[in-house]
C-alpha positions in Angstrom: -51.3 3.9 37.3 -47.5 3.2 36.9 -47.9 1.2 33.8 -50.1 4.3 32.3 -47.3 6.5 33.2 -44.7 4.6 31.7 -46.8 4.3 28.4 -47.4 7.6 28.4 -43.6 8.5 28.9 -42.8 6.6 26.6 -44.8 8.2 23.9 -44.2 11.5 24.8 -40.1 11.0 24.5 -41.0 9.6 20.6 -42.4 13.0 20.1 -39.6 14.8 21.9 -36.9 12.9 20.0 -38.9 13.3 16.7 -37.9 16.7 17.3 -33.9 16.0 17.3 -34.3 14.1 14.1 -34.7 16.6 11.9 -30.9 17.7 12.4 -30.8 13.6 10.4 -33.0 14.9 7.8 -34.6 11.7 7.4 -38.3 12.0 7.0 -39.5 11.0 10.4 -42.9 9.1 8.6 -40.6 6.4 6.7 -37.4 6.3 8.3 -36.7 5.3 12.4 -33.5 5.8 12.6 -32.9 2.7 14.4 -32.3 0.6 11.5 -29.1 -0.1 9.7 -30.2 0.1 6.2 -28.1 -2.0 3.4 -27.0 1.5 1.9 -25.5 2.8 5.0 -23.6 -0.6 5.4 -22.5 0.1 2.0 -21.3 3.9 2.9 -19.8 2.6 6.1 -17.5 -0.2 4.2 -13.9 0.5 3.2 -14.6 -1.6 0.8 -17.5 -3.4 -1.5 -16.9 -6.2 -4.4 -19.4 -8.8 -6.4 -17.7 -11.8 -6.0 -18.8 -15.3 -7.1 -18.6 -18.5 -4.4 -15.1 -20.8 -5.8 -16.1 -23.9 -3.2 -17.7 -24.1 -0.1 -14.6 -23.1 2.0 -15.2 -19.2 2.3 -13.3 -18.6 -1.0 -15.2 -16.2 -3.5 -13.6 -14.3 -6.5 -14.2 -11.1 -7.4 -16.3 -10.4 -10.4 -16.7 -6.5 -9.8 -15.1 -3.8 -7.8 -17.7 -2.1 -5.9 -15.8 0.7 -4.3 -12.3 0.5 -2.7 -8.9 -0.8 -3.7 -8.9 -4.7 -5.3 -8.8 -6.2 -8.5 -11.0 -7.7 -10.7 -10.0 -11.6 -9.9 -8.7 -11.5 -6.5 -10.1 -13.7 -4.0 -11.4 -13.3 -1.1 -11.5 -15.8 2.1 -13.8 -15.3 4.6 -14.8 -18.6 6.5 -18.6 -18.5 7.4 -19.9 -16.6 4.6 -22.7 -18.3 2.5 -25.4 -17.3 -0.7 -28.2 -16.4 0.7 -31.0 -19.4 0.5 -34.3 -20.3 2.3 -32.0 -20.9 5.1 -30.2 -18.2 5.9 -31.4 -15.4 8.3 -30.4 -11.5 7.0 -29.3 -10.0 10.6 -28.3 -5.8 11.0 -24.6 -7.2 10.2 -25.4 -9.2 7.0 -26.0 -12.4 5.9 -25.3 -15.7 8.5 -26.5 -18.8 8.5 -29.4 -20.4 10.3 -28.9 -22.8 13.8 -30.2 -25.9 11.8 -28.3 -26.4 8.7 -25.5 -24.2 7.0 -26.5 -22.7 4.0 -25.9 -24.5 0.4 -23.8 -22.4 -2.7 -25.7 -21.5 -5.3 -24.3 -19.9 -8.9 -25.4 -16.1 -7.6 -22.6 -13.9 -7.1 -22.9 -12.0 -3.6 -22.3 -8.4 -2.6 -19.8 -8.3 -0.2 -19.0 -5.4 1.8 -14.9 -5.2 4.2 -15.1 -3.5 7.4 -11.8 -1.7 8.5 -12.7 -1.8 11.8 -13.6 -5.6 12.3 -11.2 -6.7 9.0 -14.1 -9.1 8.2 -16.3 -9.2 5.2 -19.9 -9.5 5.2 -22.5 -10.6 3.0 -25.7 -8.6 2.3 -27.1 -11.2 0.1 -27.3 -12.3 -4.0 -26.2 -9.8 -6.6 -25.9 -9.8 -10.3 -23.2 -8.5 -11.9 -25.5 -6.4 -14.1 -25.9 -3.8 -11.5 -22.2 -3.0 -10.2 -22.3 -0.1 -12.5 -25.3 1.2 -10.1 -24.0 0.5 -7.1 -20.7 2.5 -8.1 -23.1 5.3 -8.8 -24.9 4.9 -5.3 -21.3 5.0 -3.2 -19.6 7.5 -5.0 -23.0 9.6 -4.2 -21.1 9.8 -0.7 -18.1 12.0 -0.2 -18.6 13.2 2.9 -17.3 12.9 6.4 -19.5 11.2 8.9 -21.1 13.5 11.2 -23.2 11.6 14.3 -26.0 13.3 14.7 -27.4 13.6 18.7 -31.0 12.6 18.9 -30.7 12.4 23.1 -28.6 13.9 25.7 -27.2 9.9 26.1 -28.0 9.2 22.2 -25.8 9.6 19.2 -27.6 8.3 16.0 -24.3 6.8 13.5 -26.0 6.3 11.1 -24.3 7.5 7.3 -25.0 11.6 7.3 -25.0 13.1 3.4 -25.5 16.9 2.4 -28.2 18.1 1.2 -26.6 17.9 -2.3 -25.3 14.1 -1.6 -29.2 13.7 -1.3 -29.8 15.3 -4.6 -27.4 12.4 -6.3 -28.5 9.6 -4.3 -32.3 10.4 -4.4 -32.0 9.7 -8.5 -30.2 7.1 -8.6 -32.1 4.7 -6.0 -34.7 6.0 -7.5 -34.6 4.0 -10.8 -34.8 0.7 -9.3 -37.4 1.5 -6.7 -39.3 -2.6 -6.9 -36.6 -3.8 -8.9 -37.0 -7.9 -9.7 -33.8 -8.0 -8.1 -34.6 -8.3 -4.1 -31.3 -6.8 -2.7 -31.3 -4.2 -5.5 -35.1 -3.2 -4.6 -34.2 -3.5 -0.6 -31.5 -1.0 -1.3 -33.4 1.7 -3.0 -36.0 1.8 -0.5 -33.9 1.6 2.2 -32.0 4.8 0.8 -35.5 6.5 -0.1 -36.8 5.9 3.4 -34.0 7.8 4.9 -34.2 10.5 2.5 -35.3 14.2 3.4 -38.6 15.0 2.5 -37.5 18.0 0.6 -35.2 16.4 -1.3 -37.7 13.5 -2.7 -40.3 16.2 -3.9 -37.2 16.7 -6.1 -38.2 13.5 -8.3 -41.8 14.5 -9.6 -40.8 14.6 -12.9 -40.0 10.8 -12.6 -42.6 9.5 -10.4 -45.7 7.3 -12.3 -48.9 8.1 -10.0 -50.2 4.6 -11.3 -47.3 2.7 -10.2 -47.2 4.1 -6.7 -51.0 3.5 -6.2 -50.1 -0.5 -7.3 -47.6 -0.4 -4.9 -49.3 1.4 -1.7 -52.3 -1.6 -3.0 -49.6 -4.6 -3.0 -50.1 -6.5 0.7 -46.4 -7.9 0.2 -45.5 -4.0 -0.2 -47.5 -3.7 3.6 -43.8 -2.5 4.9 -43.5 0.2 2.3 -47.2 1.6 2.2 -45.5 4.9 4.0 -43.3 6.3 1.5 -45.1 5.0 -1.5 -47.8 7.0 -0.1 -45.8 9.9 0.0 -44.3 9.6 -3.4 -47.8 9.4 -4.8 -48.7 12.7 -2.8 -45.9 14.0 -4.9 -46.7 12.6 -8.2 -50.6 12.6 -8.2 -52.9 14.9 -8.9 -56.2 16.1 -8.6 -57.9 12.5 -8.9 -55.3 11.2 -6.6 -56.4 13.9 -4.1 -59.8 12.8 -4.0 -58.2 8.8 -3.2 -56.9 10.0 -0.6 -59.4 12.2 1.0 -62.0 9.0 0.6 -58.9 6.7 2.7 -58.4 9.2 5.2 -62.2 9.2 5.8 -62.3 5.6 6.6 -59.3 6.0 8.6 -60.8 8.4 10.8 -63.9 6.8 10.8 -62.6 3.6 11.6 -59.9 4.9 14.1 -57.2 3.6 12.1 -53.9 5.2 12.0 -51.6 2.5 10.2 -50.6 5.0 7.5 -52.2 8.2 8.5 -49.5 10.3 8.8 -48.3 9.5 5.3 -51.5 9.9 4.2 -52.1 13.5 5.6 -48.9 14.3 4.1 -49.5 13.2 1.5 -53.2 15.0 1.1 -51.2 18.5 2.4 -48.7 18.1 -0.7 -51.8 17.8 -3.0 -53.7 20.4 -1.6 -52.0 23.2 -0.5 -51.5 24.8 2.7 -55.7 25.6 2.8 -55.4 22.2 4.1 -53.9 22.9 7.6 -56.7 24.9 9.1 -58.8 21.2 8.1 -55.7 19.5 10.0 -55.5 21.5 13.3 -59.4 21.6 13.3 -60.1 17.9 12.8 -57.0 16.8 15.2 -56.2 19.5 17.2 -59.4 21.7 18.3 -61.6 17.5 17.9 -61.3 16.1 22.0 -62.7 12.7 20.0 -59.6 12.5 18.6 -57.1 9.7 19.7 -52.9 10.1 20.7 -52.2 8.4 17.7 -54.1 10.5 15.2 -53.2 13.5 16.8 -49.7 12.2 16.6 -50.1 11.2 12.8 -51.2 14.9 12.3 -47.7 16.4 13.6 -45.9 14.3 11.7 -47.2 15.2 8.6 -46.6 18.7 9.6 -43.1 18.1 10.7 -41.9 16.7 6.8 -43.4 19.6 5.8 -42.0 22.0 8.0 -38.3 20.2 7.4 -39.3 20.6 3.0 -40.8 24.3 3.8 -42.2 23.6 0.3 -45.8 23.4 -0.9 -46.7 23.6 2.8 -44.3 26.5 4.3 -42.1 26.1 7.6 -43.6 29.0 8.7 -47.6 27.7 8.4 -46.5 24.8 9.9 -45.3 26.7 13.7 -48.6 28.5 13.3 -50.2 24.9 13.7 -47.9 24.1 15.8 -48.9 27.1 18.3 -52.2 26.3 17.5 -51.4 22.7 19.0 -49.9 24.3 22.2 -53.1 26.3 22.8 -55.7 23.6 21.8 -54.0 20.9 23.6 -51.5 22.3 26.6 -51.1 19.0 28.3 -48.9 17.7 25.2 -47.3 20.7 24.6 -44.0 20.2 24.8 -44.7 17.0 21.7 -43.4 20.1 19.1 -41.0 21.9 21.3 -37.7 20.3 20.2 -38.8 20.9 16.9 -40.1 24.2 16.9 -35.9 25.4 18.7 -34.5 23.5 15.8 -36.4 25.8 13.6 -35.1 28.9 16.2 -39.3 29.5 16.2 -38.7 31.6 19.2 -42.8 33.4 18.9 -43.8 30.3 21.2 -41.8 31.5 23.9 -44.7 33.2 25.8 -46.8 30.3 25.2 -44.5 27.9 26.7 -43.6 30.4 29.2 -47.2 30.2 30.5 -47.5 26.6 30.2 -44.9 26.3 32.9 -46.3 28.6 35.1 -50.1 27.2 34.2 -48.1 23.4 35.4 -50.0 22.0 32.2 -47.9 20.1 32.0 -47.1 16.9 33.8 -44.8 14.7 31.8 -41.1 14.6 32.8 -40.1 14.4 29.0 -42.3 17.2 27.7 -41.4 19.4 30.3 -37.5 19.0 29.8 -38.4 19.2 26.2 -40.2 22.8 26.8 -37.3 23.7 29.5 -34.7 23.2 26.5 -36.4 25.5 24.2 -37.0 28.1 27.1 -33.5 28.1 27.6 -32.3 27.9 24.1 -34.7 31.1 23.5 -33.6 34.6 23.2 -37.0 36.0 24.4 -37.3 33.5 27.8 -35.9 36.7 30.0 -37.9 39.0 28.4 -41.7 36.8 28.2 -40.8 35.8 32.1 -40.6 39.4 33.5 -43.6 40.6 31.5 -45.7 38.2 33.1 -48.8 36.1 30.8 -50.4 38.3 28.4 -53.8 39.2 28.1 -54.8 36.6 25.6 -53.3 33.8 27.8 -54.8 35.1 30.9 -58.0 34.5 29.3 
């Protein structure tokens, strides 16, 4: 019984904090926020050069000024650092070299990123000099301050914050090399595009090949990636692409599989419109065959769509969600968090009678419903009145 407990805690505080993450803006399906992607390491660093290996005693010159102050030629020493090879192990802080033998130099120039903080340079692996123009374009994307965003009480995500028009510069240019040949290059896009708003992807339709994506959501090596191509191809398909979907998402259901359902759904709500959600809250929500994680792939969906409030609008997306609280009143408090980020104070008197009902047993989702109560401007009112009619049926 304790280890139940403690699973279902757990799971109940990934929904809670899925709630807080849409003050990140990341889209919750793609992006965990607790990974350092190499474009954030790139934001973070005072400053980034392409710099060539001179011998193997830590001494590389610069070939290409990234971002920061330098000069074409310097060099820089920094014992330890290697090109990336077979041997080498890529860690959150960048490139070092494996227990059993030290990495050999190779003719690739690496990207090298300076951290004020530590005064060390780090590696984040092999880059051609061909694409410093790019990555001049990705950093100057950022101008912003950083701004840690609080995803817990005891929580502080620091992960690199941009605007909403930051997102709108970025977005296009990662965008281009999306699969590059180039590993690093192709790692960095995706990172950024993983971390990127919902809203703001939608923006690149226009550039998006539907036949492309479905190669890539197909690629086994692309397993990793199957979540945001999946997205993208919600974006860029169309009617044909609908009906691929609607056939996966069959078998998925059918087979219990929830791998990359969320993106999935998401991707079939972007296609189809927002007739699609009374499908959703009937086959997930009203459905007691249905398992946590479905039901949990079907709020997420909702949630990138509620943060876009684009083909499927914030506000049909809290009538599902009150739909949720009503159909299933023991997980409640899963959308709660999200629903006071949205100020969507009409479920007050629903979670209101919740907490008198003691629906709820969870320690996370109750705090979670407590929050909104008290960050609600109707609480007062909905607990003097007493449960309405309708919820004393």
């Amino acid at each position: 019984m304790i280890a139940k407990a403690s699973v279902r805690l757990l799971v109940s505080l990934g929904c809670v904090i899925l709630g807080f993450a849409g003050n990140a803006q990341a889209c919750a399906i793609c992006f965990s926020g607790l990974v350092v992607t190499p474009g954030q390491k790139l934001d973070a660093a005072d400053q980034a050069v392409i710099a060539a290996p001179v011998d193997g005693q830590g001494r590389f010159r610069v070939m290409e000024i990234v971002k920061g102050d330098g000069t074409v030629g310097d060099v820089v020493v920094q014992p330890g650092l290697s090109t990336p090879v077979a041997e080498a192990v890529m860690s959150v802080d960048g490139l070092t070299v494996g227990d059993a033998e030290a990495a050999k130099l190779n003719e690739k120039p690496l990207l090298l990123l300076h951290d004020t903080v530590s005064e060390k340079w780090t590696s984040l692996g092999a880059m051609p000099t061909d694409f410093a123009e790019w990555l001049r374009q990705l950093a100057q994307t950022k101008q912003s301050a950083e701004t840690p965003t609080r995803i817990w009480p005891q929580l502080t995500l620091t992960s690199s914050y941009l605007t909403d028009a930051e997102w709108r510069e970025r977005i296009v240019v990662v965008a281009r090399q999306l699969e590059s040949p180039e590993p690093l290059v192709a790692e960095i896009a995706y990172g950024e595009l993983s971390r990127a708003p919902y809203g703001v992807t939608r923006l690149l339709k226009p550039q998006l090949e539907a036949a492309k994506l479905v190669t890539w959501t197909n690629d086994p090596t692309l397993a990793s990636r199957r979540a945001a191509y999946t997205l993208l191809l919600g974006i860029a398909g169309g009617a044909g692409t609908a009906v691929a979907l609607e056939q996966q998402i069959d078998t998925a259901l059918k087979t219990r599989d929830a791998t990359n359902l969320s993106a999935l759904l998401a991707a079939d709500l972007e296609l189809r419109g927002a007739g699609r959600v009374d499908w959703l809250e009937t086959t997930f929500f009203a459905d007691r065959q249905r398992t946590l994680p479905e039901i949990q792939a079907a709020l997420l969906a909702l949630s990138v769509h509620g943060g876009a409030d684009g083909s499927i609008t914030r506000r049909r997306v809290i009538e599902a969600y009150r739909y949720f609280i009503k159909a299933r009143k023991p997980m409640a408090g899963f959308v709660a968090m999200e629903l006071a980020d949205w100020e969507a104070w009409d479920a007050t008197a629903d979670y209101v009678a919740i907490i008198r009902s003691k629906a709820v047993r969870d320690p996370a989702e109750q705090f979670a419903i407590l929050s909104y109560l008290k960050r609600s401007p109707l609480t007062t009112a909905q607990a003097a009145s007493g449960p309405s009619a309708d919820q004393r049926q």
